[in-house]
SERO-4910 file (N, C-alpha, C, O; in steps of 0.05 Angstrom, whole numbers):
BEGIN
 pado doro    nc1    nc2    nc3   cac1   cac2   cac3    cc1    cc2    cc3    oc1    oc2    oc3
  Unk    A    617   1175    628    613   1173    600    614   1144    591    596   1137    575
  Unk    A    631   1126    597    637   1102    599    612   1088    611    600   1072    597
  Unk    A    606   1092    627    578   1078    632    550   1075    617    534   1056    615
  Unk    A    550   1109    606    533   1113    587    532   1090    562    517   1072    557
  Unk    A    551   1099    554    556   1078    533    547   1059    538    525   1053    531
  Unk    A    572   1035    557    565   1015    559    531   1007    563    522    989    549
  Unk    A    508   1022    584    485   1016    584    472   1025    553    454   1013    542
  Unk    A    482   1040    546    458   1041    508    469   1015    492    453   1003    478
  Unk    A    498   1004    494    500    989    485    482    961    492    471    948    474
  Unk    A    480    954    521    461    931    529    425    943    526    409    926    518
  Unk    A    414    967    530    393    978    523    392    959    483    377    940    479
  Unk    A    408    971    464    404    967    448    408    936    437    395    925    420
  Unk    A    423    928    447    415    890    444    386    884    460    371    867    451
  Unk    A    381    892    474    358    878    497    336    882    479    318    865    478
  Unk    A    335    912    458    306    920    449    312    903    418    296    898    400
  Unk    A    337    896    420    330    868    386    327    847    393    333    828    378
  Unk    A    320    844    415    307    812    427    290    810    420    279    832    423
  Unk    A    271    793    408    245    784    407    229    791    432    242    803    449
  Unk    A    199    786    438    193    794    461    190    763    484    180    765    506
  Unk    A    201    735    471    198    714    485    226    715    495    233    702    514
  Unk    A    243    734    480    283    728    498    275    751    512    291    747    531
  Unk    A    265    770    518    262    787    525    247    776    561    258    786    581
  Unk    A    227    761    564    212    744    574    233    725    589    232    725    614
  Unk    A    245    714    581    264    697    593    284    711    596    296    700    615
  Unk    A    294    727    590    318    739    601    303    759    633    319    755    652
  Unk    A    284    775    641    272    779    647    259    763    680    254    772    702
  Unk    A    258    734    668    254    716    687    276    703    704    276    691    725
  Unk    A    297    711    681    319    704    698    342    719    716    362    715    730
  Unk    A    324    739    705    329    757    725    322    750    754    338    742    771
  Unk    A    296    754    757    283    755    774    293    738    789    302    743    812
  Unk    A    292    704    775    308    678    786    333    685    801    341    671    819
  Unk    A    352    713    791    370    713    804    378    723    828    394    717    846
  Unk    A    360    744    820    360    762    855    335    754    878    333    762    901
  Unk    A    318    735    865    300    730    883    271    751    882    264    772    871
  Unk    A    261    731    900    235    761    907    224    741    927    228    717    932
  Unk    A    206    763    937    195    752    969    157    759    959    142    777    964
  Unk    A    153    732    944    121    728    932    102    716    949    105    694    960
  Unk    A     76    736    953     51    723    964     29    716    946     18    733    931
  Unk    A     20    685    948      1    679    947    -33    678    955    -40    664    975
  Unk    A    -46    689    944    -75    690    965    -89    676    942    -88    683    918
  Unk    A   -105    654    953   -126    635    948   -153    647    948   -157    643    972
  Unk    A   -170    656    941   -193    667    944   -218    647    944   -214    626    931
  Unk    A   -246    651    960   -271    635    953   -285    659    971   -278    670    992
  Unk    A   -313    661    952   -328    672    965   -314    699    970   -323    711    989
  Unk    A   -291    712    957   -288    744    960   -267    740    986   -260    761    997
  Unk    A   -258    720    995   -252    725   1022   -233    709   1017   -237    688   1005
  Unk    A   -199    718   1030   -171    695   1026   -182    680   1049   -193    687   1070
  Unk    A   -173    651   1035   -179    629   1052   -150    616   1057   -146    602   1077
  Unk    A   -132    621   1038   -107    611   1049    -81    632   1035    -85    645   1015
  Unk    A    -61    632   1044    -44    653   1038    -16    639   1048     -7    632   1070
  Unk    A     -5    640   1021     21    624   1021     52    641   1020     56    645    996
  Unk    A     69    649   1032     85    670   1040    116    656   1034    119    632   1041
  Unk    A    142    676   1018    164    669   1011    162    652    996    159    628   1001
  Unk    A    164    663    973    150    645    947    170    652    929    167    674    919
  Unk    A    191    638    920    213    654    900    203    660    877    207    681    866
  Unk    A    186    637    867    180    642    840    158    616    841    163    595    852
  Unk    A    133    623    827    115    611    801    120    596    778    121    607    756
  Unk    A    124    568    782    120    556    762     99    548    745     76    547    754
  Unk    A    103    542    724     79    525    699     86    502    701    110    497    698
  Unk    A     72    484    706     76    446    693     74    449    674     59    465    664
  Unk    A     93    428    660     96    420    639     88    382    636     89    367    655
  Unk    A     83    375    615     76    350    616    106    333    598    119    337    578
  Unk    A    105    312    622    134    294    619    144    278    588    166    271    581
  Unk    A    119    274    575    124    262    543    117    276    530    134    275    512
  Unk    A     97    296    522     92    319    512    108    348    509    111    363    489
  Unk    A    116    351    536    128    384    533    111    396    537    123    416    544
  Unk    A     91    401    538     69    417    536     56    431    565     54    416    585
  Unk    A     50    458    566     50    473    590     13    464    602     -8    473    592
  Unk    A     15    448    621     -2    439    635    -23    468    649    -13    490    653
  Unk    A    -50    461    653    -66    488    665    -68    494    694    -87    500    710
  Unk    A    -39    491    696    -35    485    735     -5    509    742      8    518    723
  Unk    A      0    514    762     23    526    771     28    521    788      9    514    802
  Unk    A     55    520    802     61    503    828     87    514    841    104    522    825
  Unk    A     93    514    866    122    526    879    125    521    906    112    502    915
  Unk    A    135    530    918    149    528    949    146    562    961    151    584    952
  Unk    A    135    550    984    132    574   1005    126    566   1025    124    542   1028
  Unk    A    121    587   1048    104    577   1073     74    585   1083     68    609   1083
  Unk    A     60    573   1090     40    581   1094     33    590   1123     40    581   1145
  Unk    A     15    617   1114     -1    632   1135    -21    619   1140    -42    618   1126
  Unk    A    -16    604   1169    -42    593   1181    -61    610   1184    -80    613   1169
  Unk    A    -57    625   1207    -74    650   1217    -83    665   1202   -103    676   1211
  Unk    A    -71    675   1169    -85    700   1153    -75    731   1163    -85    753   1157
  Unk    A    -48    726   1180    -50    759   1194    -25    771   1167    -19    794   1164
  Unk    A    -13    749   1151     10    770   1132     28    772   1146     45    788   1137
  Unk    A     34    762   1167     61    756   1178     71    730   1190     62    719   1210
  Unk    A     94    718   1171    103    692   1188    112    686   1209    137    687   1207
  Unk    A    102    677   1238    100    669   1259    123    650   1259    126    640   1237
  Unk    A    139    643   1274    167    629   1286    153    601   1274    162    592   1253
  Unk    A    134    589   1285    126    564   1276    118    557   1255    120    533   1249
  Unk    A    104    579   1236    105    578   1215    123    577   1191    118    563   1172
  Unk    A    147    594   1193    172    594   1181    187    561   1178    202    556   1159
  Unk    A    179    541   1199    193    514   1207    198    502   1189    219    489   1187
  Unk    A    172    502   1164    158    482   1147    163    496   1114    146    514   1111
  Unk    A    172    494   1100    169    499   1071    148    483   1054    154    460   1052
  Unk    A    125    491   1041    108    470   1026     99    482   1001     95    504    991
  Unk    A     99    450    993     98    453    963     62    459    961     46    449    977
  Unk    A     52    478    935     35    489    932     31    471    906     50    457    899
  Unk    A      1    473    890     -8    477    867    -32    491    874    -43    493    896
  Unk    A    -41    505    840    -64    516    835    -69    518    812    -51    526    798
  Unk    A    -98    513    799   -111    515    768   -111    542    760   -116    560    776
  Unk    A   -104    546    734   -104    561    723   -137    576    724   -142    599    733
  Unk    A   -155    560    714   -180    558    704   -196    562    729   -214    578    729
  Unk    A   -189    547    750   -219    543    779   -206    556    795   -221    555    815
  Unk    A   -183    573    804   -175    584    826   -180    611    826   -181    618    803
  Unk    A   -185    632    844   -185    658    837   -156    660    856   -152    646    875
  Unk    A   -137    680    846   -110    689    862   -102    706    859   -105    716    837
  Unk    A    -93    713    871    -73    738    873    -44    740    878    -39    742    902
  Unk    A    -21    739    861      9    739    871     18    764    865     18    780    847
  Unk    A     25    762    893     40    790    891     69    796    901     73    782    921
  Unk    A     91    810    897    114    812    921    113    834    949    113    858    953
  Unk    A    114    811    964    105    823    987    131    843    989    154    836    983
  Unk    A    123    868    997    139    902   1001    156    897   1024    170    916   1032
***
């Protein structure tokens, strides 16, 4: 019964959040437990590169402005081969990614 409660009580603060605290509370979630995110690069219908253990997706922001840049960018490792599984040699290397909002086609997903 005690539990009950206590969860309608956080249910009912969470739904008088706006939907941008709602959004960041949400993300920081995620920030906290992690997730295991794939990237796929698309051209021509076909992944051409696929970027694996990806905690999270960032937005740039611009350094005198503040302002959310049309790019996204993070850390992972990349699938040379394309098979969706990271290979011993592949795991070695962590690299930093970007990609346009506007010219990229992608797909992120958390890998299962």
């Amino acid at each position: 019964m005690k539990n009950i409660f206590l969860f309608s009580i956080i249910a009912l603060l969470f739904v008088g959040c706006t939907q941008e605290t709602q959004n960041k509370l949400g993300r920081a979630i995620v920030n906290w437990t992690g997730t295991n995110g794939v990237l796929e690069i698309y051209s021509g219908g076909k992944v051409v590169k696929r970027i694996m253990g990806i905690d999270k997706i960032s937005t740039a922001y611009g350094t005198d402005d503040n302002r959310p840049r049309p790019y996204r960018y993070g850390y992972g490792y990349l699938d040379a081969n394309l098979d969706g599984v990271l290979q011993k040699e592949e795991k070695r290397k962590k690299i930093y990614f970007e990609f346009s909002d506007y010219a990229t086609q992608y797909l992120f997903y958390e890998h299962p």
